[in-house]
BAFI-3210 file (N, C-alpha, C; in Angstrom, 3 decimals, decimal comma, padded with zeros to 6 digits):
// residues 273
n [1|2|3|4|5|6|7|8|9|10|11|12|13|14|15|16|17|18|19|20|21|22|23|24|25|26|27|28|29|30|31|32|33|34|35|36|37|38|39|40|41|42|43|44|45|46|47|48|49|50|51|52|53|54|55|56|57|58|59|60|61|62|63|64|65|66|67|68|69|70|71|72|73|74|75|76|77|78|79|80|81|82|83|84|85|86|87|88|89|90|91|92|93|94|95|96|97|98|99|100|101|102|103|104|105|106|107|108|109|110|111|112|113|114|115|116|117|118|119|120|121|122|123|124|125|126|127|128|129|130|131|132|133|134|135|136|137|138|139|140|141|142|143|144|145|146|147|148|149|150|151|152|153|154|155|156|157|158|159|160|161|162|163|164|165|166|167|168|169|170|171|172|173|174|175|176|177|178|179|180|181|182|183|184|185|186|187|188|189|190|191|192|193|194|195|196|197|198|199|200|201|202|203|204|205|206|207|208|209|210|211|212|213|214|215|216|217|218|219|220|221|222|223|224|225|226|227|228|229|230|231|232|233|234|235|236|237|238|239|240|241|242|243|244|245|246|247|248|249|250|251|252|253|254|255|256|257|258|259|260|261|262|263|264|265|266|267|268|269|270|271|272|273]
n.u [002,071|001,137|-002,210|-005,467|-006,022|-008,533|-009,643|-008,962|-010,193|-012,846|-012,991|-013,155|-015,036|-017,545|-021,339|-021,082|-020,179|-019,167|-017,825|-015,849|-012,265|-010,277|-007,363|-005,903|-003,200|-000,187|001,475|004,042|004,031|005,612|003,991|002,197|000,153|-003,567|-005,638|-007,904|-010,523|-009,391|-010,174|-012,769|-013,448|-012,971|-014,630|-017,222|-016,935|-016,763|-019,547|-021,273|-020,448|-021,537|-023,918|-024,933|-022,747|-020,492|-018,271|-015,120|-012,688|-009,842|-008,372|-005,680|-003,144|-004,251|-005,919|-007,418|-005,084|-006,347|-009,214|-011,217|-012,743|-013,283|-015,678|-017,245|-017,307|-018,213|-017,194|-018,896|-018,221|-015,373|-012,246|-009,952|-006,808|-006,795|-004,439|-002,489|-003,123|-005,840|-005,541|-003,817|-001,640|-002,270|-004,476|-003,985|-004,750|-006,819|-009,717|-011,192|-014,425|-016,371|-019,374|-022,226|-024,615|-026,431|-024,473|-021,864|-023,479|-023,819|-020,904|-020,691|-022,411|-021,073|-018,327|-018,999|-022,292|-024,934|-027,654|-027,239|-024,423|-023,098|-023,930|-023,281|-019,802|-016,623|-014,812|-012,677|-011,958|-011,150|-012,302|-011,628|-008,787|-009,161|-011,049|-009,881|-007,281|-008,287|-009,343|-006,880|-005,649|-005,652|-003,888|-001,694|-001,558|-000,658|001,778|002,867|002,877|004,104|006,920|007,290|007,308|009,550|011,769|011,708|012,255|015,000|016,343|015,722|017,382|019,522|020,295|018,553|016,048|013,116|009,238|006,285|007,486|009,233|007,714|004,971|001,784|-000,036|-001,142|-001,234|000,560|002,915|006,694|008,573|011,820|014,513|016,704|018,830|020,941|021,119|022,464|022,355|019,911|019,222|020,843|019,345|017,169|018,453|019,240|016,564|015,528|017,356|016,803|014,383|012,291|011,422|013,527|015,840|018,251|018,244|019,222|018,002|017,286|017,076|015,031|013,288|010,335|007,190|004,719|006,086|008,080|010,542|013,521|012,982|012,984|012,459|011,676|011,039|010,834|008,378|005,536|003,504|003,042|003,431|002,982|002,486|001,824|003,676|006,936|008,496|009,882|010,742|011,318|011,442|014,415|015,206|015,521|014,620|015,328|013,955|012,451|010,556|009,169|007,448|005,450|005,711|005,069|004,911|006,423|009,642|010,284|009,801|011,470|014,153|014,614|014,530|016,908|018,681|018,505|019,928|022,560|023,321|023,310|025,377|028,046|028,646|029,379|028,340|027,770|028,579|028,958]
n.v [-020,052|-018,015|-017,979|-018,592|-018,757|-020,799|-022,093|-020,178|-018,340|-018,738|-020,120|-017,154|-015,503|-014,507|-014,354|-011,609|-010,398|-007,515|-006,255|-007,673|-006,873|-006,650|-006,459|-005,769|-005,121|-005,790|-004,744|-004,344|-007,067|-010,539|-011,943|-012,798|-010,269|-009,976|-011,537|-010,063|-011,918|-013,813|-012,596|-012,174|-014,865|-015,280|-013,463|-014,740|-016,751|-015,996|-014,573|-017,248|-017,895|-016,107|-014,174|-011,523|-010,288|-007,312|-006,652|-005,113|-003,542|-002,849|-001,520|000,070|000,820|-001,440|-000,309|-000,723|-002,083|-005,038|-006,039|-006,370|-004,783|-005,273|-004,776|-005,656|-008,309|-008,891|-007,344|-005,220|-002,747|-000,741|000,976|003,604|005,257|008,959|009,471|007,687|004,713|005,706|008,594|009,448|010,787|013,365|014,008|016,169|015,207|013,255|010,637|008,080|005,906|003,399|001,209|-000,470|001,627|002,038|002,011|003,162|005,866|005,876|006,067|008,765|009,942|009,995|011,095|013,772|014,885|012,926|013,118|014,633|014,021|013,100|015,406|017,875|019,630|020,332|021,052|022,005|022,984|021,463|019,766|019,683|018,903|015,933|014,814|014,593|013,441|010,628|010,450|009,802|007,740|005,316|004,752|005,633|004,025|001,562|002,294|002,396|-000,651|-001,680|-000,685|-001,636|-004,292|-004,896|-004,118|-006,577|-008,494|-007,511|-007,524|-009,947|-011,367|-011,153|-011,822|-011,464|-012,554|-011,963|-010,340|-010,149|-012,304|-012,035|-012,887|-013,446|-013,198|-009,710|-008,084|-005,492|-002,527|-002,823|-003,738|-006,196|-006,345|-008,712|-007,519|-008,551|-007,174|-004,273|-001,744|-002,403|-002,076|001,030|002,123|001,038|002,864|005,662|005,535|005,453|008,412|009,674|010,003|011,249|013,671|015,700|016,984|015,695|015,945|015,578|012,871|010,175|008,711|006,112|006,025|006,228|005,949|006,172|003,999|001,795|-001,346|-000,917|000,575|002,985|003,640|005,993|007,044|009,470|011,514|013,508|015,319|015,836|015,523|012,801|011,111|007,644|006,728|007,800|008,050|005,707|004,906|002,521|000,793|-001,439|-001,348|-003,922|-007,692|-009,547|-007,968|-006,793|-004,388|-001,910|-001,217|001,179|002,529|005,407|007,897|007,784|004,844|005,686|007,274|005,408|003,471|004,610|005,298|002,995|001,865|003,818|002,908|000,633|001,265|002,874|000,942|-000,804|001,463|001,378|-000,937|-003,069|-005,307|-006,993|-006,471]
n.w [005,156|003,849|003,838|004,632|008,387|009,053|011,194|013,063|012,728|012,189|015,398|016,385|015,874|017,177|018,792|019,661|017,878|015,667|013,430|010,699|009,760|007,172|005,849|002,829|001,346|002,320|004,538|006,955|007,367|006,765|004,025|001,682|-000,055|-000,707|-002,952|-004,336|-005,459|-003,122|-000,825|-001,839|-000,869|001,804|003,049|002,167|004,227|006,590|006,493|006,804|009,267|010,909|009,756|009,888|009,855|009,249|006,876|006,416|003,995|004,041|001,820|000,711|-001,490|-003,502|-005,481|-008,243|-009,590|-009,517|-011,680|-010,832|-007,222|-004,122|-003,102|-005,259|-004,624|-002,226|-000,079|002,349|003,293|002,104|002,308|001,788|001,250|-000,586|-001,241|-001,690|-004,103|-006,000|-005,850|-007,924|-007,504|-007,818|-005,912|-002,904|-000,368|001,690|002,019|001,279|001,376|000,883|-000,285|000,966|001,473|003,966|005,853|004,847|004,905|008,004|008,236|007,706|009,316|011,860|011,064|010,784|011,599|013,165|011,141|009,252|007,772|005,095|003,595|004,565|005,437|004,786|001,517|000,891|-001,368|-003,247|-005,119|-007,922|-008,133|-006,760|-008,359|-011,238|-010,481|-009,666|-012,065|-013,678|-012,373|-012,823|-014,779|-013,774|-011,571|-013,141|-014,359|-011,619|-010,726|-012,812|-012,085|-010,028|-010,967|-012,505|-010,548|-008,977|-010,442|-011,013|-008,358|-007,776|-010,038|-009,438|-006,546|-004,574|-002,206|-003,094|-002,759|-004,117|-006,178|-009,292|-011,458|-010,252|-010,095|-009,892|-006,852|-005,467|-005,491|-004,098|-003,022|-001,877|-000,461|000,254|001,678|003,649|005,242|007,534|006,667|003,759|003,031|004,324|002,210|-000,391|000,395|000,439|-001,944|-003,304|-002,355|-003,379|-006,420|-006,250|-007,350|-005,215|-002,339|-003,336|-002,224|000,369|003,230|003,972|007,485|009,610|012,354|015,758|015,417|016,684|017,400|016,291|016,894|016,195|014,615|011,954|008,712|006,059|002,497|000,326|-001,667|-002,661|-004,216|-002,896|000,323|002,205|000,044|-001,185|-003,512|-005,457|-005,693|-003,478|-000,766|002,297|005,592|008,046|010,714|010,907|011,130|008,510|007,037|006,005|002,843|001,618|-001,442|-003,435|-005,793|-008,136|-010,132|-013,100|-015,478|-016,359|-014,269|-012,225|-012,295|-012,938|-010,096|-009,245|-009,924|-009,100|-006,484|-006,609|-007,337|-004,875|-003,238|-004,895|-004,634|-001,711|-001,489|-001,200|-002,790|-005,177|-008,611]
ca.u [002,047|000,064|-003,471|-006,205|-006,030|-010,162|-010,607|-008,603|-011,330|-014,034|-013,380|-013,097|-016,062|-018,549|-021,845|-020,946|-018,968|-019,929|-017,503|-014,729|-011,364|-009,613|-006,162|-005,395|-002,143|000,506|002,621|005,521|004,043|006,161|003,132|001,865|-000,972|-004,485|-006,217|-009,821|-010,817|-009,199|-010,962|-014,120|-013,557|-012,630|-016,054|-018,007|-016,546|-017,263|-021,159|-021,744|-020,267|-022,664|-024,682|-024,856|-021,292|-020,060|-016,983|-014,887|-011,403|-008,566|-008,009|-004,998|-002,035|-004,347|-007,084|-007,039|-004,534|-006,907|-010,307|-012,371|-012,346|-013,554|-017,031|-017,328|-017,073|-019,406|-017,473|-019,973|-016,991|-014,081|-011,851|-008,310|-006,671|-006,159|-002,704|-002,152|-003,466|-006,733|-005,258|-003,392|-000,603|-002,920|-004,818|-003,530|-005,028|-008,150|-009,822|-012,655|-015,382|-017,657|-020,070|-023,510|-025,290|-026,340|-022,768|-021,280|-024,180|-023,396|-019,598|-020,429|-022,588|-020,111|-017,553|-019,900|-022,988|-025,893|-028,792|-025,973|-023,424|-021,915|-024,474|-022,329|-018,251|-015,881|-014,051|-010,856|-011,554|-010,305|-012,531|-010,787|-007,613|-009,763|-011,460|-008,331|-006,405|-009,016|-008,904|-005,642|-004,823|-005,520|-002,638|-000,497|-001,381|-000,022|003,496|003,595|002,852|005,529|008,258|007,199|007,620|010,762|012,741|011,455|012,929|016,640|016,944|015,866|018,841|021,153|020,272|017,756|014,686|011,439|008,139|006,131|008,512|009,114|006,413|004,182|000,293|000,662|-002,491|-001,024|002,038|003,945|007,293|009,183|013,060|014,756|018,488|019,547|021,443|020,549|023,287|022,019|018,148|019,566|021,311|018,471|016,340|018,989|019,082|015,094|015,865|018,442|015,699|013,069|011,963|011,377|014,131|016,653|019,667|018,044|019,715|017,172|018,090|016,254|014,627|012,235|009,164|006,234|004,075|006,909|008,605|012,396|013,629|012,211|013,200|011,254|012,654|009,769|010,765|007,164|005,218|002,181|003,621|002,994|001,995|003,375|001,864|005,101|008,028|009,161|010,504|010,049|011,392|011,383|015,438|015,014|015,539|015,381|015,957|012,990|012,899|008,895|009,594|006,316|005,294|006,408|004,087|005,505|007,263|010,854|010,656|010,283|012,896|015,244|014,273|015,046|018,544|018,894|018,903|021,011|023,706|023,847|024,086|026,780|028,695|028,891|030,720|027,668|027,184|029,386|027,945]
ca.v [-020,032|-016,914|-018,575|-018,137|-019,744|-020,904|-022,402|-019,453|-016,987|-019,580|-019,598|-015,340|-014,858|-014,797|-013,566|-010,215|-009,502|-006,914|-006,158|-008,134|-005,746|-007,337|-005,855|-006,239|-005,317|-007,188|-003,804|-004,762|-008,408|-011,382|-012,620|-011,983|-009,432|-011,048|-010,904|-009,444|-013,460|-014,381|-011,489|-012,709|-016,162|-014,735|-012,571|-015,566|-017,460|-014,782|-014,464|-018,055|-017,790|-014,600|-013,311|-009,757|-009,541|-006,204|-006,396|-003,537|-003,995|-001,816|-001,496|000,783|000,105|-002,528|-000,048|-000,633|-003,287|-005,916|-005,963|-006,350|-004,592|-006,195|-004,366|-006,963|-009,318|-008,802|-006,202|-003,868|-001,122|-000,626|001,984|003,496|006,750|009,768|009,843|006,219|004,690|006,272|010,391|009,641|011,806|014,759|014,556|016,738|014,850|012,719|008,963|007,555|005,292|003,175|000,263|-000,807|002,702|002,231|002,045|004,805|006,865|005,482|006,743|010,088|011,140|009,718|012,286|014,911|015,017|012,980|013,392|015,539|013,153|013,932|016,768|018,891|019,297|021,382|020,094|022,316|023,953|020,408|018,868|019,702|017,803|014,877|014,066|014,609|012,487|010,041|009,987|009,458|006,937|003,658|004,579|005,702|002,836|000,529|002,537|001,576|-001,727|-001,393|-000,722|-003,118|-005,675|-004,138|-003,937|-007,696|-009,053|-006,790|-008,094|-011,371|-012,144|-010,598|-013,488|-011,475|-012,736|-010,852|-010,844|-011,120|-012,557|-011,157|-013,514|-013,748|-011,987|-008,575|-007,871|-004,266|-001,818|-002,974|-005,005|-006,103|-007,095|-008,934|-007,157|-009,452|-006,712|-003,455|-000,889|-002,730|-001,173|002,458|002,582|001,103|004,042|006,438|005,704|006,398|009,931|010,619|009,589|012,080|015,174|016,896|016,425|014,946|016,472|014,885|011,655|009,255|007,951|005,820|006,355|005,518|006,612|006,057|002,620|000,643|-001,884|-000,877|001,792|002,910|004,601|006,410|008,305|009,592|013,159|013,736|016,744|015,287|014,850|011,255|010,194|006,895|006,442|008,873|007,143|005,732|002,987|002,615|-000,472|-001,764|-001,692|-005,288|-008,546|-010,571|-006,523|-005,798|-002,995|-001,949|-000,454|001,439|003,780|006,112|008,285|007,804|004,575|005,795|007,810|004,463|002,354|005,292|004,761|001,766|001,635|004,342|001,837|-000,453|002,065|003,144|-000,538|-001,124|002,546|001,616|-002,271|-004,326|-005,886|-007,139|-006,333]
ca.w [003,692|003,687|003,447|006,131|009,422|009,211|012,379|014,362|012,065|013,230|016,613|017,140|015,359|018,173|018,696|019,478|016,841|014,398|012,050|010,268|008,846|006,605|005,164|001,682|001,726|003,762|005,641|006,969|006,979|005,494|003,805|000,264|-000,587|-000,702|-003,946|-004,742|-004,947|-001,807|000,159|-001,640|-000,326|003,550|002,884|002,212|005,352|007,468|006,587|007,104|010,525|011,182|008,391|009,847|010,735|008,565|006,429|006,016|003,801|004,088|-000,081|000,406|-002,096|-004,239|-005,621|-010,082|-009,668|-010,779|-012,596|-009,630|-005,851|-002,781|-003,581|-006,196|-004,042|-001,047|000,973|003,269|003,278|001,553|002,299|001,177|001,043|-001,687|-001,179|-002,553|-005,916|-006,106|-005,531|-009,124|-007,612|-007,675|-004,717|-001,948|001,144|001,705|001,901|000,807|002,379|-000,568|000,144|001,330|001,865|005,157|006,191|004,402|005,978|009,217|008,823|007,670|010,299|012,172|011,062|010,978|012,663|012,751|010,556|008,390|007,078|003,696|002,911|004,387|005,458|003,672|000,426|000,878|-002,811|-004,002|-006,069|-009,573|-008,165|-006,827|-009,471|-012,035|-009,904|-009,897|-013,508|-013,862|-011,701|-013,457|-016,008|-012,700|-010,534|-013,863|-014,182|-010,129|-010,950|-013,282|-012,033|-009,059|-011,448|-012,810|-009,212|-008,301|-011,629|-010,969|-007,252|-007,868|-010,684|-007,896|-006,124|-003,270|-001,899|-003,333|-002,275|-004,826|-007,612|-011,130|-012,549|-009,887|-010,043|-008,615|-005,969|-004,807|-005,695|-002,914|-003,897|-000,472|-000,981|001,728|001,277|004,466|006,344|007,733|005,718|002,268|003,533|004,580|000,850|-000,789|000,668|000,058|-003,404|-003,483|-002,330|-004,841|-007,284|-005,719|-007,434|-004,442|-001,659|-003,764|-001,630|001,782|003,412|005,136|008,373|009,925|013,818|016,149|015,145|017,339|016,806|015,809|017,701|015,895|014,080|010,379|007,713|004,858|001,385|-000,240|-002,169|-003,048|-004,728|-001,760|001,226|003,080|-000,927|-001,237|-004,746|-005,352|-005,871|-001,925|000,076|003,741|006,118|009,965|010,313|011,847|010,520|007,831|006,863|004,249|002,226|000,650|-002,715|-003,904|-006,290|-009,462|-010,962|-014,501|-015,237|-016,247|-012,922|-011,497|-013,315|-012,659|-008,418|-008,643|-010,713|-007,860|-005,342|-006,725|-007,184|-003,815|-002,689|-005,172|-004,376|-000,378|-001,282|-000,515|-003,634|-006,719|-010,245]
c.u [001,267|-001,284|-003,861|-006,184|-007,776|-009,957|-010,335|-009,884|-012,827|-014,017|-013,383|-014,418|-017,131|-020,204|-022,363|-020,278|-019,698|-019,535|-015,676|-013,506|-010,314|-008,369|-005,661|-004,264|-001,163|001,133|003,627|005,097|004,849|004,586|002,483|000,521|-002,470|-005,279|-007,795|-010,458|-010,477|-010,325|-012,374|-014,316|-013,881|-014,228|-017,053|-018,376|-017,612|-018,449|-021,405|-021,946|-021,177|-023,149|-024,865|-023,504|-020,734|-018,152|-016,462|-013,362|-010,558|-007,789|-006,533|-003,756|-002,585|-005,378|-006,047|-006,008|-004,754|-007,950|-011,488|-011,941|-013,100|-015,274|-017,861|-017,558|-017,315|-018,690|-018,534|-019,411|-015,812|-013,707|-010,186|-008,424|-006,252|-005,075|-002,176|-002,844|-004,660|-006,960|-004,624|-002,076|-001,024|-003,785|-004,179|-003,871|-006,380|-008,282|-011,044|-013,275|-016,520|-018,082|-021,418|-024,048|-025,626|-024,911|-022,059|-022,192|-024,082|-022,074|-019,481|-020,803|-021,547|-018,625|-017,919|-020,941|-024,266|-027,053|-027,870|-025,532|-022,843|-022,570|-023,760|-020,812|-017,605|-014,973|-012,930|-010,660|-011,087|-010,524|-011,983|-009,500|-008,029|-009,907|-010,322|-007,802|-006,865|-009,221|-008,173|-005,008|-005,019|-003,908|-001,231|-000,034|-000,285|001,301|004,192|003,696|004,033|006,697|008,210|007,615|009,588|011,825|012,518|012,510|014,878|017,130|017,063|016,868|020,068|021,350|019,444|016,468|013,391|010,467|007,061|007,191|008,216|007,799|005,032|003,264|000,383|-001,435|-002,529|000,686|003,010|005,235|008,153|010,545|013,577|016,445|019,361|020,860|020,637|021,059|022,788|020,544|018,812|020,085|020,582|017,529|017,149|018,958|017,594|014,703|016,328|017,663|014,689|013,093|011,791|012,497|015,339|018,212|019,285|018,849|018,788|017,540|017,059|015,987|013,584|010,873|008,083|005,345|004,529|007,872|010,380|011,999|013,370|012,893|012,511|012,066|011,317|010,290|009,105|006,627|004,037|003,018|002,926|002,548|002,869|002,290|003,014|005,686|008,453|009,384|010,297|011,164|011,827|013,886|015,619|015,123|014,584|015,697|014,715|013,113|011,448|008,870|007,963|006,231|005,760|005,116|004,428|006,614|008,834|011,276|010,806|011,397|013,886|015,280|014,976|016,330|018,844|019,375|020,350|022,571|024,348|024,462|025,567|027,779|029,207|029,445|029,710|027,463|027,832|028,379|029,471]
c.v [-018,837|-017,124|-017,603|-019,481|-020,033|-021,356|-021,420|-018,505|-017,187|-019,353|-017,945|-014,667|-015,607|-014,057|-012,014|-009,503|-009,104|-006,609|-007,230|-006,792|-006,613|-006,420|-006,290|-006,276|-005,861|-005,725|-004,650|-006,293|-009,119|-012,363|-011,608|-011,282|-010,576|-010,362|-010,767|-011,618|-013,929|-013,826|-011,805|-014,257|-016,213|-014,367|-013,646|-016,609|-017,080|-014,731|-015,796|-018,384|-017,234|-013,997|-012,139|-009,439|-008,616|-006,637|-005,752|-004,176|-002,699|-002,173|-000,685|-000,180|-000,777|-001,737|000,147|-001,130|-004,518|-005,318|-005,341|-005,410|-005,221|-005,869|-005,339|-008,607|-009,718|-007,755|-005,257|-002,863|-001,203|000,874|002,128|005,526|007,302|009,605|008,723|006,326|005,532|008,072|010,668|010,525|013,014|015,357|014,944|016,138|013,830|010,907|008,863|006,150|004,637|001,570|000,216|000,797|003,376|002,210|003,185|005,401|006,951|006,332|008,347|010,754|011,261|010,627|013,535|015,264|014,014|013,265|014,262|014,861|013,667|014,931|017,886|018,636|020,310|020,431|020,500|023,005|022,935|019,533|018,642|018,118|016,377|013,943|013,713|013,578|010,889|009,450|009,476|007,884|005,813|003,583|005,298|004,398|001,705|001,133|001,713|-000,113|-002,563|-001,595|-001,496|-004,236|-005,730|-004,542|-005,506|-008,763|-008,871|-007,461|-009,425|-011,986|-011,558|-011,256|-012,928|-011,567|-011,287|-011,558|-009,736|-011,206|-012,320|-011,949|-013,778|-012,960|-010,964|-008,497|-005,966|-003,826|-001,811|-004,102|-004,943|-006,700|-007,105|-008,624|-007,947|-008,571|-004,792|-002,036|-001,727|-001,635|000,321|002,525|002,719|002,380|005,729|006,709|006,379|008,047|010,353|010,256|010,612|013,002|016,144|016,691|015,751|014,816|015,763|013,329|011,359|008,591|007,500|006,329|006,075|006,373|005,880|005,182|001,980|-000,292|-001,608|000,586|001,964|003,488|004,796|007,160|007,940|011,514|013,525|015,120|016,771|014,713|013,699|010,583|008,830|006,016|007,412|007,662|007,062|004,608|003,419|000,616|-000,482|-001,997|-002,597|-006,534|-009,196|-008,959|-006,516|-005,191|-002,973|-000,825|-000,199|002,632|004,326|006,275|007,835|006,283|004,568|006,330|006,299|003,551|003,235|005,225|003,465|001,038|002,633|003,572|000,813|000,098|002,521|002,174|-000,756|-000,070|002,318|-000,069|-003,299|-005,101|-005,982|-007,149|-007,086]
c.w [003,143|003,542|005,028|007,567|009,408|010,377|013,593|013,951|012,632|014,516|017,483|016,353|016,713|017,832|019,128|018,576|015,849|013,278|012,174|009,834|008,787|005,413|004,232|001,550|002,901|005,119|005,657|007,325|006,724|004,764|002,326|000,393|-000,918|-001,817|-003,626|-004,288|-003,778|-000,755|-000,161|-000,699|001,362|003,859|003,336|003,113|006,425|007,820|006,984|008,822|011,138|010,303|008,030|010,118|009,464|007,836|005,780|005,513|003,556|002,380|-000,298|-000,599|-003,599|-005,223|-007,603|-010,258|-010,389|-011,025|-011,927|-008,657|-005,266|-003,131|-004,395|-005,425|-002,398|-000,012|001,595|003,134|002,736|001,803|001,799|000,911|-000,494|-002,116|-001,752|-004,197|-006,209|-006,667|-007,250|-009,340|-007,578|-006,853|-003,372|-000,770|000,635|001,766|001,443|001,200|001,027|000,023|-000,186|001,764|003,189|005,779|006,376|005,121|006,911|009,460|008,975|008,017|011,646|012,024|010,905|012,195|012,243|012,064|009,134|007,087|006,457|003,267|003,371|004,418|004,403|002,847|000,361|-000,404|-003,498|-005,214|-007,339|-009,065|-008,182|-007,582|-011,009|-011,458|-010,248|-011,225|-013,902|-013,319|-012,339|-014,283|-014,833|-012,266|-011,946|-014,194|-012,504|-010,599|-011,765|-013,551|-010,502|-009,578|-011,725|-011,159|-008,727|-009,419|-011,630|-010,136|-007,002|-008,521|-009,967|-007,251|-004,509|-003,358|-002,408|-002,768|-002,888|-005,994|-008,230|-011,758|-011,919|-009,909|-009,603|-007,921|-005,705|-005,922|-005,138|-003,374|-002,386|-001,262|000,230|001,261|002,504|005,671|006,425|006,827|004,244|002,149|003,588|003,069|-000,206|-000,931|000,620|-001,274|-004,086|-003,856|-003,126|-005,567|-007,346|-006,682|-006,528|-002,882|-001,832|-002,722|-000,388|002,201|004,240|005,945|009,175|011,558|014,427|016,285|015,902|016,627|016,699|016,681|017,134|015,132|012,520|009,789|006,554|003,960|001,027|-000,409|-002,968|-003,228|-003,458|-000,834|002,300|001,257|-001,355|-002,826|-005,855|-005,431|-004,492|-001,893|001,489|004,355|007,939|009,804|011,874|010,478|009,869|007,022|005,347|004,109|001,356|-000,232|-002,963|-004,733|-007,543|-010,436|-012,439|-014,403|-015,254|-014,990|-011,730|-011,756|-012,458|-010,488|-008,335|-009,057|-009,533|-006,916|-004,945|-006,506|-006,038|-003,182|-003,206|-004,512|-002,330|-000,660|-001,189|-001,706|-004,774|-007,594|-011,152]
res [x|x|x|x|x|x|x|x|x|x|x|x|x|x|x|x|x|x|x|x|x|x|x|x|x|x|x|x|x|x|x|x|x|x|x|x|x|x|x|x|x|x|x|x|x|x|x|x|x|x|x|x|x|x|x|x|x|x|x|x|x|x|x|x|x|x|x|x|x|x|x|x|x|x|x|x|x|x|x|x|x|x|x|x|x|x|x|x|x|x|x|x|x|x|x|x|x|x|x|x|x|x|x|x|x|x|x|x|x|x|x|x|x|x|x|x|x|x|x|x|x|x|x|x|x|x|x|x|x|x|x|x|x|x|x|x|x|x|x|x|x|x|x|x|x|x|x|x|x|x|x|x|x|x|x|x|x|x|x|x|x|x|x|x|x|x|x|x|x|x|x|x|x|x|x|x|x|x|x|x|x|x|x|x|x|x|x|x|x|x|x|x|x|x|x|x|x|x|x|x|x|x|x|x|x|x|x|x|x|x|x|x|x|x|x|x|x|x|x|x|x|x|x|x|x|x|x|x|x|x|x|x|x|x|x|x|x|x|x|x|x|x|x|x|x|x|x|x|x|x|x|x|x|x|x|x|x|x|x|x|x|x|x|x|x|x|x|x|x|x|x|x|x]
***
């Protein structure tokens, strides 16, 4: 039902264990997105079990979604990349690392050098974009949000499975649609492409990309390449055949993505309108 298993969380929490990592978003999951409250709840588990045990949450996808972040709500670490909600579309590369002090200090001599940390490192000349981006993104992340809602609302009166439904809370920018065969997914993500600003002319085919137990496919014409706060889709081409709609800087750019989609579906037979 997507909840927490407590007594499997109970019994793997031992006393060697030092840190928890807990994934906000689902990936290619079938299981809904876990809100800020849930993750506090998990949090609160967690410490009782072990009081020092560290918890670090993987925020990607969910960051200015809701009100709160995990920070709020006893995380030790939160992390999540540029290139998602946070970058605003304008950061060129990067992640970010925010918490308990000792922590963060911990990671960043850790990618540096001892005694070091974040006092030094090179910034790449980037900060303008960064922080711009950064700015921006609340009123990005809510076009994604969007036209997440938007594409869950279209497929659902089509009569296909969403995940989360048109009315349900959103946690993240992620909208999964189960199109039920594998050519509905490849069209879907074709349509994306023809949508793109950058790449538009490309056809996505899926293949076996390294990590994955099947074959993937990705459309993502992006001005940031890998930015999947960009208008993209992505899916395992495996059964029940998802399809993880994300993204659109602007929402008509997303609307128009995702009437994209549909079109291709309809244009290859799979689908009466």
């Amino acid at each position: 039902d997507g909840g927490f298993d407590w007594e499997g969380i109970k019994a793997a929490v031992t006393p060697k264990t030092k840190m928890a990592t807990i994934q906000r978003s689902k990936g290619y999951a079938d299981r809904p997105t876990l809100s800020v409250e849930q993750i506090g709840e998990l949090i609160r588990f967690l410490k009782e079990q072990k009081p020092d045990i560290i918890c670090m949450v993987d925020n990607c996808y969910g960051e200015f979604v809701e009100v709160m972040e995990p920070t709020d709500v006893g995380a030790d670490l939160c992390v999540g990349s540029l290139i998602k909600n946070p970058g605003g579309g304008l950061a060129p590369t990067g992640g970010y690392i925010v918490g308990r002090k000792e922590y963060v200090e911990n990671a960043a001599y850790r990618l540096s050098s001892p005694g070091l940390g974040k006092e030094i490192g090179a910034t790449l000349g980037l900060n303008a974009p960064l922080f711009q981006g950064l700015f921006l993104s609340p009123t990005v992340v809510a076009s994604a949000v969007k036209g997440a809602i938007y594409a869950a609302n279209l497929y659902e009166k089509l009569g296909y499975p969403v995940l989360p439904n048109g009315t349900e809370e959103r946690y993240d920018i992620i909208q999964a649609v189960t199109l039920k065969s594998a050519e509905a997914v490849i069209a879907f993500c074709e349509g994306i492409q023809a949508a793109a600003p950058v790449d538009s002319y490309v056809t996505p085919e899926p293949w076996a990309m390294p990590g994955y137990t099947s074959d993937v496919i990705m459309a993502a014409g992006a001005f940031v390449q890998g930015s999947s706060i960009e208008l993209s889709a992505d899916a395992p081409i495996k059964p029940p055949y998802n399809v993880f709609f994300q993204g659109g800087l602007t929402w008509p750019h997303a609307k128009f993505g995702v009437l994209m989609s549909l079109q291709k579906i309809y244009q290859k037979g799979l689908i009466q309108l």
